[in-house]
C-alpha positions, 0 to 999 in steps of 0.5 A, spaced: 505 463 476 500 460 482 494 460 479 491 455 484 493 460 489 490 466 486 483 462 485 484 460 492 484 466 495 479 469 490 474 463 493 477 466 499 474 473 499 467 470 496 466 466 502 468 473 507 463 478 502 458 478 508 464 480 513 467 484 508 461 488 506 458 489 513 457 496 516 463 495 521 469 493 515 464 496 509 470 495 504 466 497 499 467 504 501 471 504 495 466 504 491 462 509 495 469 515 494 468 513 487 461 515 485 461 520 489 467 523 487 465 523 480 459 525 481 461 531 483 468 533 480 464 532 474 457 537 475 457 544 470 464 549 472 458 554 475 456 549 481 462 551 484 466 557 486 473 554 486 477 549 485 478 548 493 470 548 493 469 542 488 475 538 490 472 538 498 466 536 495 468 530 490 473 527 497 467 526 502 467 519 501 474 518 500 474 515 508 480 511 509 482 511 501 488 515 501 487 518 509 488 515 515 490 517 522 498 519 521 497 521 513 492 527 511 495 528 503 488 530 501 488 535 506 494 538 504 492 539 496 487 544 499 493 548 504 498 548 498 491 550 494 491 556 498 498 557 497 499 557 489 492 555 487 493 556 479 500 551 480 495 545 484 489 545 478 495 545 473 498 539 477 491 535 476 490 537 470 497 534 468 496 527 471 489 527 468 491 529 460 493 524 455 490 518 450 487 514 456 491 507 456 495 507 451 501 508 453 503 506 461 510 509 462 507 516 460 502 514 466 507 512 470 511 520 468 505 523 469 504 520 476 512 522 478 511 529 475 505 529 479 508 527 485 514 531 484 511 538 483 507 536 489 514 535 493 516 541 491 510 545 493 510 541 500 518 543 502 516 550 499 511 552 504 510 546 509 517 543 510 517 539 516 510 537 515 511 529 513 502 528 514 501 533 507 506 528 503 503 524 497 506 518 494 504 513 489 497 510 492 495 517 492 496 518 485 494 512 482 487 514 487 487 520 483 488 516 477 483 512 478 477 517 480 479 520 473 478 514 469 476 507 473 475 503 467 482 504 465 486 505 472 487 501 477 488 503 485 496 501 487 499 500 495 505 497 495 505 492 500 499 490 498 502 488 491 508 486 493 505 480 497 500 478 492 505 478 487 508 473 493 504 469 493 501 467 486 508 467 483 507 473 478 513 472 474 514 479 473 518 485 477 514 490 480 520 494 483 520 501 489 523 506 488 526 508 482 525 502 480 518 502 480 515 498 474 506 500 473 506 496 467 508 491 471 503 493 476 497 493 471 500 486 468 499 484 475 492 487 474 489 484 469 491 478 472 487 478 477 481 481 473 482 475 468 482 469 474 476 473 477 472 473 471 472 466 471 468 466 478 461 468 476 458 466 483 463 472 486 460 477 481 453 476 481 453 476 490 458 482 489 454 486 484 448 485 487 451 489 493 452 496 489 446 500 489 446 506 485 450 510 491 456 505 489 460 506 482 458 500 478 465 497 476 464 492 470 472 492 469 473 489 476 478 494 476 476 496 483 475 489 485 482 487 483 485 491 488 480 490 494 482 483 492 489 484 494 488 490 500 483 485 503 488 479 502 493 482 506 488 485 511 484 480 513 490 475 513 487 470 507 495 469 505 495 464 512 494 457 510 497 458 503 501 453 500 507 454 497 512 450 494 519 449 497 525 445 495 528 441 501 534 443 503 536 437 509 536 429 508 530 426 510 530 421 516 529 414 513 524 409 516 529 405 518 531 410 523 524 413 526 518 409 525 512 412 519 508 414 526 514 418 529 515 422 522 508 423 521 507 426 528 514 430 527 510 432 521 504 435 524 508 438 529 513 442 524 507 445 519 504 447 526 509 451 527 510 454 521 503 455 522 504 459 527 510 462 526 507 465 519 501 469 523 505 471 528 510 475 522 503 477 520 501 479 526 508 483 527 507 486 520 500 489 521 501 492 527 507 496 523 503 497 516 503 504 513 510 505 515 513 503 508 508 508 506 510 514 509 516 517 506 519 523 509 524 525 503 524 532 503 522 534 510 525 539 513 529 537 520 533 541 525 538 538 530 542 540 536 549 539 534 548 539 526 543 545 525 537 545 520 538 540 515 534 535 509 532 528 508 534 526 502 535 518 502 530 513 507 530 507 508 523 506 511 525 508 519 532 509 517 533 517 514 540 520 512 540 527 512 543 533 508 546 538 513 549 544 511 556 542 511 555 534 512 551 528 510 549 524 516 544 517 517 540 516 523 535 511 525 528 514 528 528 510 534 526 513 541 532 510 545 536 515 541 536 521 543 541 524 538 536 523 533 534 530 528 528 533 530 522 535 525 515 536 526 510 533 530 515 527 530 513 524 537 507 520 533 512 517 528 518 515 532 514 512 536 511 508 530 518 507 527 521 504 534 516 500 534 517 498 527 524 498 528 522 492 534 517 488 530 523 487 524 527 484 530 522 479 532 521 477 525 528 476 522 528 473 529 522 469 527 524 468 519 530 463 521 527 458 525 522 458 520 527 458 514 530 451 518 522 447 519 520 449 512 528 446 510 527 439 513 520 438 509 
């Protein structure tokens, strides 16, 4: 594992904790939504009329935590409360029982039977309404807001690229194959290396007044960590070990000069051409988050119909009498229909460009790194 890098980016983070912290960013918002959160889901049963009531309540400081401007899951937890109240509190109450810690794949099925019973209620009542949907984020938040000291927060990119980046050898997975044993081990990883920077907590804690929850497990840290990493483009620049694939040219051919100049040029290419991904990839971000499994679709020429596979802004759909697959781009009129979709499309069109210019981009920069 790169732990050069992993502290790297740690000091990386320290140096930004000013612009992280301010009032425009405010990422420690987090901090915020958990204290808040505990705070009020905890009060005597008697201080409020329901659970809709003390989960409105408890929310308030989520801000962007699992909501954003496409995804509102905490809000569709209340419209499905009104639908089937006692099946939503009986969903909560089982994500949060069992021993606390002792053994992560009950978790993890917990948080998949959270999620699944949550889906069924979703298809039940708000079939076509993708923005109501929740995913592993959201219940590792609710996780999270329940038991901080044991939990950690999950957003997969997020993940993925530090895993990326520090060389953890271990397998995060998506899907099915998704690992949160892992995840935690990636975890405590980070929370270990994080422990040897006294200078970062010390300025860090002295930033959490009483209206902030008070992490001593630096279980939020570590994953602001990764979620600011990747926000605020700290992997630029990262040094990552290549094997050379291309002969190098000898000195007899082109002199020390000449290759030192044809040097300075390749890594400033390479330089630019990863900020450029970057930029690609975060003009697109959140679409790997927006799962439209279960969403009800209707089309002209195949009638209503359900999303039963996705590959981010590739859908296959079950008809009644047919599966079809179809890539949500607007230049394909054909495309089954479902609701408010004008929005998502035009986010997955633009998705679907963005991965274009980056494969497009990945060659090239395949080719540089080669003749290092």
């Amino acid at each position: 594992m790169n732990t050069e890098n992993l502290h790297e980016l740690i000091n990386r983070y320290e140096s930004k904790l000013d612009f992280l912290y301010n009032s425009e960013h405010h990422e420690l918002f987090k901090w915020k939504a958990v204290k808040t959160w505990r705070e009020e889901w905890n009060k005597p049963e008697s201080s409020f009329l329901s659970f809709a009531e003390r989960y409105t309540a408890a929310r308030k400081d989520f801000s962007l935590f699992i909501d954003n401007s496409r995804m509102h899951p905490s809000a569709g937890v209340l419209k499905l409360w009104e639908k089937e109240p006692e099946t939503v509190e009986q969903m909560f109450r089982k994500l949060w029982a069992g021993e606390a810690g002792k053994d992560i794949g009950a978790v993890q099925e917990r948080m998949d039977t959270f999620l699944d019973v949550y889906e069924s209620l979703r298809g039940k009542y708000f079939p076509g309404n993708w923005s109501y949907k929740q995913d592993r984020h959201s219940a590792s938040v609710y996780l999270v807001m329940n038991d901080p000291e044991t939990h950690y927060v999950f957003k997969s990119k997020d993940a993925q690229e530090m895993a990326r980046a520090i060389d953890f050898g271990f397998d995060i997975g998506a899907g099915r194959h998704f690992s949160l044993a892992n995840y935690y081990r990636l975890c405590e990883t980070i929370v270990a290396a994080l422990r040897e920077h006294d200078s970062l907590l010390e300025k860090h804690f002295s930033r959490l007044s009483d209206a902030y929850y008070y992490d001593k497990s630096l279980h939020l840290l570590a994953f602001d960590l990764m979620y600011c990493s990747r926000t605020y483009h700290f992997y630029n620049g990262l040094v990552v070990s290549l094997t050379s694939k291309a002969k190098r040219k000898t000195e007899d051919q082109m002199t020390a000069e000449k290759l030192a100049k044809k040097d300075e040029e390749r890594l400033a290419r390479i330089e630019a051409i990863l900020q450029e991904i970057d930029e690609l990839e975060t003009s697109t971000d959140g679409c790997e988050d927006i799962s439209l499994i279960g969403v009800q679709v209707t089309s002209t020429q195949f009638g209503t119909g359900t999303v039963i596979e996705q590959e981010i802004n590739r859908i296959t759909v079950q008809f009644e009498n047919d599966q079809k697959a179809f890539v949500l781009d607007r230049k394909f009129p054909s495309r089954p229909r479902f609701e408010d979709d004008e929005s998502i499309v035009e986010l997955f069109t633009a998705y679907g460009h963005a991965r274009e210019q980056i494969k497009r981009l990945q060659k090239e920069l395949e080719r540089l790194q080669n003749k290092g």
